[in-house]
N, C-alpha and C positions, 0 to 999 in steps of 0.2 A: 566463412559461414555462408548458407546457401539465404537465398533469397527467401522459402518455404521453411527454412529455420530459424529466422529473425522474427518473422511471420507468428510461427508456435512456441516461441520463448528463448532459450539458449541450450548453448550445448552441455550435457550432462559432466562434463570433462573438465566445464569452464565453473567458475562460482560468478555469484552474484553479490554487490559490497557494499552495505549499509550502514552509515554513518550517521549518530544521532548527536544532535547539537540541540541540546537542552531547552535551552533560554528563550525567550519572551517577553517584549515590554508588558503584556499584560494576559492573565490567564481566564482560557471560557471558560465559561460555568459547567458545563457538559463534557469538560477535557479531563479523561484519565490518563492520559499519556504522562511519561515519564516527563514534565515541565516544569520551569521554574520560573515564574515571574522575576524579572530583576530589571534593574537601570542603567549597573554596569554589569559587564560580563569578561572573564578571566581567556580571551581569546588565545594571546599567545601559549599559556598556558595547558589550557585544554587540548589547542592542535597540537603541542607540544605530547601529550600524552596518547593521543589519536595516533601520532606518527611512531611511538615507542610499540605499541600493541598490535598496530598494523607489522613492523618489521619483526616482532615476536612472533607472530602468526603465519606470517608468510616464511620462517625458517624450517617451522617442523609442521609432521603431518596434522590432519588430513588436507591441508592448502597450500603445501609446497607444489609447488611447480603449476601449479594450475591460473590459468589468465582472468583476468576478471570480464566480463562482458555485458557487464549493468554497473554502476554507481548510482545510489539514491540518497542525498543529502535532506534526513527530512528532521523533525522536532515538535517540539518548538518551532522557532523561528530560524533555520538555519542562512536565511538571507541576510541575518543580522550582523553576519562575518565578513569581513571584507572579502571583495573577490581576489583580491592577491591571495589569502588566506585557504580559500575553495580552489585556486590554482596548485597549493603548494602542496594540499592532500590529492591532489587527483594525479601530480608528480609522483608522488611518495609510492602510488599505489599503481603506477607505471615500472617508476625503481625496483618497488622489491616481487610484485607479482607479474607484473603486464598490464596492459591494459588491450583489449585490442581494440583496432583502428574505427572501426563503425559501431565499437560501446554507445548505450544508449546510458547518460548522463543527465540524471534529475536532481535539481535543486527543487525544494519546495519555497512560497514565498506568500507573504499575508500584502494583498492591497493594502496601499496608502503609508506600505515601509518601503517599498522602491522604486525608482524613478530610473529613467532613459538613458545616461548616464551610468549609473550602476550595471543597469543591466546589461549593455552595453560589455560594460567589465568582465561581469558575470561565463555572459557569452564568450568572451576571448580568452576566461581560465581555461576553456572545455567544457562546461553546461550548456549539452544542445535540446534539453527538455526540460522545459519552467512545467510546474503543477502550481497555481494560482487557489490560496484557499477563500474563493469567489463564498458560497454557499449559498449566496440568495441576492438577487437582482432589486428586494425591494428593502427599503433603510428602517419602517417597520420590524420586519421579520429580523434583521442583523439586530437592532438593537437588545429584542427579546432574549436572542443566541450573545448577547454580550460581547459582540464585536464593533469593533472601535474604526471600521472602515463602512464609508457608505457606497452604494451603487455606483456613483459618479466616480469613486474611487479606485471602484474595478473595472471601470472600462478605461479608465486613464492609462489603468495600468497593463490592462489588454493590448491596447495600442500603443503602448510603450515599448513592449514586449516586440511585438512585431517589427517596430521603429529599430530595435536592437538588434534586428537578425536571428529571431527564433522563429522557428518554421516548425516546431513541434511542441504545439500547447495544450495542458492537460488543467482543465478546471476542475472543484468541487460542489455540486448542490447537494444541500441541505431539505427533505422536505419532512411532512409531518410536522412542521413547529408550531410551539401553542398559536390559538388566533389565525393561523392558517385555513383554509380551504381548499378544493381540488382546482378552483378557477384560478387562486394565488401560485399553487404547483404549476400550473401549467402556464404562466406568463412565466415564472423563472425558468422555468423549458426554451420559453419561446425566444426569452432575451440571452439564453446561451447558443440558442441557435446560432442568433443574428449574428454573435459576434465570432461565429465559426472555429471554436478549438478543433486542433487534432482528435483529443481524448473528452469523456467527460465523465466522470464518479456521482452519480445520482445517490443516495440514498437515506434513510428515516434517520430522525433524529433518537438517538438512542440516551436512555437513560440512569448512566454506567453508577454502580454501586457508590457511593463514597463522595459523589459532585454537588456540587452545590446546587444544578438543576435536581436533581433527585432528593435530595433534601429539600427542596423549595414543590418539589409534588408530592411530598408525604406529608409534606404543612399544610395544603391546598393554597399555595400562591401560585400554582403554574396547573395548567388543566393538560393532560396529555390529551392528544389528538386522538379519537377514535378508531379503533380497530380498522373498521370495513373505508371511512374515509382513508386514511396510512393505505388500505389495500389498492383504492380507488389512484391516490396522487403516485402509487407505485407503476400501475397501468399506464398510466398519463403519460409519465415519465417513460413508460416503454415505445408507446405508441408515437411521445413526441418525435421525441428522436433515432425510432426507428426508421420514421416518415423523411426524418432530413438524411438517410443517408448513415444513420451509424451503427454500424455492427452490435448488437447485442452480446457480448462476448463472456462477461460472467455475471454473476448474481446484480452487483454493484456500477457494472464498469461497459461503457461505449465509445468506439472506435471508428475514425476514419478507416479503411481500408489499408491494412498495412501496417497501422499504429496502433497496436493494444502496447498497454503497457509492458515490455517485457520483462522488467524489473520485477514487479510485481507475477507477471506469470510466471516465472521459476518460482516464488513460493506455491504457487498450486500445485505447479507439476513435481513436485519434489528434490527440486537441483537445490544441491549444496550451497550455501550462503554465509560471510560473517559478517556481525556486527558489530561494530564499532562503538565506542562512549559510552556516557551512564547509562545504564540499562538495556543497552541496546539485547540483542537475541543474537541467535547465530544455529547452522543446522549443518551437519554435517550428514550426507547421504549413507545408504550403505555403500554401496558404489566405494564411496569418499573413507571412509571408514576402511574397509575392505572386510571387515566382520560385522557380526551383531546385526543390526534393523536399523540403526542411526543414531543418531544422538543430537543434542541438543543444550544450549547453555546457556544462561544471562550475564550478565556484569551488576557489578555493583550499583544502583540506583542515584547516591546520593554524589553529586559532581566532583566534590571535593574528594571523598574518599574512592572513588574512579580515578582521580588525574593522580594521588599519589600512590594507589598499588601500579597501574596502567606504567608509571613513569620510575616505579623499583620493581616490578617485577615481568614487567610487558603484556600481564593480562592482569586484568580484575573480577574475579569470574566467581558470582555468590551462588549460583545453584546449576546443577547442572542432573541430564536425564540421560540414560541408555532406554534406547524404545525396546518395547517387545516384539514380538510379529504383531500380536493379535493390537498395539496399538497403532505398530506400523501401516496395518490392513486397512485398520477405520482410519487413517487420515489420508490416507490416499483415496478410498472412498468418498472421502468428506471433501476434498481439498479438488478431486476430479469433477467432483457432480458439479461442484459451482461453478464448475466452466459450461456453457451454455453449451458444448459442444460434447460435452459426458467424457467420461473414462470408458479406454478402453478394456476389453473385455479379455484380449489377445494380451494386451500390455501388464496388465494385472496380473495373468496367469503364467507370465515369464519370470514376473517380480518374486511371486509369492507360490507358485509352482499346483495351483489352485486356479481356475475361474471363478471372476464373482458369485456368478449364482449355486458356486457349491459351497464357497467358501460364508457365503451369506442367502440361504433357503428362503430370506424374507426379502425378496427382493422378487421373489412372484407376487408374490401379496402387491407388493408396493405398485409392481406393473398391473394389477390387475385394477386396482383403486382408482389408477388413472395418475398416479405423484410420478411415474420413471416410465419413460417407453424404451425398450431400443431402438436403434438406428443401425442398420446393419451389426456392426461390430461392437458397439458403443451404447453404453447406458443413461440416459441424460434424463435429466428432470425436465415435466412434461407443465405446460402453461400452469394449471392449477400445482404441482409440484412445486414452482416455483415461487406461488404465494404460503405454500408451505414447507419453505425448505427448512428449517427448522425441525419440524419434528420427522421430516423423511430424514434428515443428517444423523436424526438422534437414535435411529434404527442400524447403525451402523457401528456403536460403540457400546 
């Protein structure tokens, strides 16, 4: 793989392999994620099922023979596993797919559940990029967010990390949280500067259907944060760490030079991916497919009913989708734009035998509004575009 292609994601040829590991000693208020709070957790077990569905997968199409080129261990709390445990899946996934040699390998991990020692561990399974669920530098704002680690907690574990031998570190901030202000946003900017990640994942606190934050803001116990302020601490956040040096690269997401996540950018770009555990997702391209537009599948949600189809029948798989073109179109649409760097216009019209702007006539409109400029070849959402990308997204489906 060439230097300029590590760079823009992976190769189309290759998948990407995501692994969800449930558990959590304790669940946020704001978390829809497929999570479980628990005490104990059924480890041998679950990898036990992880390794069945993985060697199903990788026997018949669309992921035979294809190498993996990302691994993302996330959750829950996937660091909650021994790293003997995250050694023995990243073998498993050597054994029956490949792995290749300069795979970029994320574990996720909450301060104040691991320490120097571990990580240590962690690093010598094959995890050569920790993602740190940081989200806010001040012990206020965590407590609001319902997390059980404070500031002190994550720089401990910042430098812990380092102390371990990771050289590729990706945080999370949190902003818009109740009680927040734009001068609050921009100290949590500032203290993630300081402590120099590779990567770093900025963005608003959302407030997902079914959570207990959103149930606590239809009570009036939680005041959401204002519109134009939310727009204000988005800026901030642009400007902070554009200033230190970090690439702007998607809606969400800023990089060292060289470091975007590439994990994460094959789901933009649309490379083929499977997912592993309860719930996880999984994507097969057309490409991968070799008909149709792609397709797409879940797993079973609940852990227990995962580990025993996963472990009698090597998949767990409760719903699954064939795309059409015209859904095909809008997510490529949708999934290009939010790279700061646009879709291309060329690329599109090889995909789908179409250019954008014939295939979508409102996309002068949208350029002319001031939401999408191009850029030679390439369509990208334009600074005010990208305070509204939302409803430019929603022009495309």
């Amino acid at each position: 793989m060439t230097e300029s292609s590590v760079e823009q994601g992976i190769d189309r040829e290759e998948i990407g392999l995501y692994v969800h590991i449930p558990y959590c000693l304790s669940r946020c208020p704001y978390c829809d994620f497929n999570t479980y709070a628990v005490r104990s957790w059924p480890e041998e077990a679950y990898a036990d099922a992880l390794g069945h569905e993985l060697a199903a997968y990788a026997s018949r199409e669309p992921f035979r023979g294809r190498r993996v080129a990302t691994v993302f261990f996330g959750g829950g709390t996937p660091s909650l596993f021994r790293p003997g445990t995250i050694a023995s899946l990243i073998d498993r996934a050597e054994r029956h797919l490949g792995v290749d040699a300069n795979a970029e390998i994320t574990l996720e991990a909450n301060p104040g559940t691991v320490e120097r020692a571990r990580l240590a561990d962690f690093r010598a399974a094959g995890v050569n990029r920790l993602s740190l669920g940081v989200q806010s530098f001040d012990d206020a704002s965590l407590a609001k967010l319902g997390r059980h680690h404070s500031a002190a907690d994550s720089l401990a574990a910042l430098d812990a990390a380092r102390a371990a031998g990771f050289e590729n570190l990706s945080l999370d901030l949190i902003y818009a949280i109740p009680g927040q202000d734009v001068a609050g946003c921009e100290r949590d900017v500032a203290a993630a500067i300081r402590v120099a990640p590779e990567h770093v994942s900025a963005y608003a606190l959302t407030y997902e259907k079914g959570t207990p934050l959103e149930r606590d803001r239809a009570a009036g116990r939680v005041v959401q944060v204002d519109e134009e302020v939310e727009l204000a601490m988005s800026a901030a956040a642009r400007q902070g760490l554009g200033a230190a040096g970090y690439g702007h690269y998607e809606i969400s997401n800023y990089a060292r030079s060289g470091l975007v996540a590439r994990h994460n950018r094959a789901y933009w770009q649309g490379v083929s991916y499977l997912g592993l555990g309860a719930g996880a997702h999984s994507f097969a391209s057309r490409e991968a497919n070799g008909t149709g537009w792609g397709s797409r599948w879940s797993n079973m949600r609940d852990p227990s009913s995962y580990m025993a189809q996963a472990r009698s029948r090597g998949a767990a798989v409760a719903d699954s989708e064939d795309l059409t073109r015209a859904q095909a179109m809008g997510e490529a649409c949708w999934l290009g734009l939010r790279q700061l760097a646009g879709l291309a216009s060329s690329d599109f019209a090889a995909r789908f035998g179409e250019p954008i702007e014939s295939a979508y006539p409102q996309t002068g409109a949208l350029v002319e509004e001031g939401l999408l400029a191009w850029r030679g070849d390439r369509l990208a959402l334009t600074p005010r575009g990208l305070e509204l990308a939302d409803s430019v997204f929603a022009q495309f489906f």
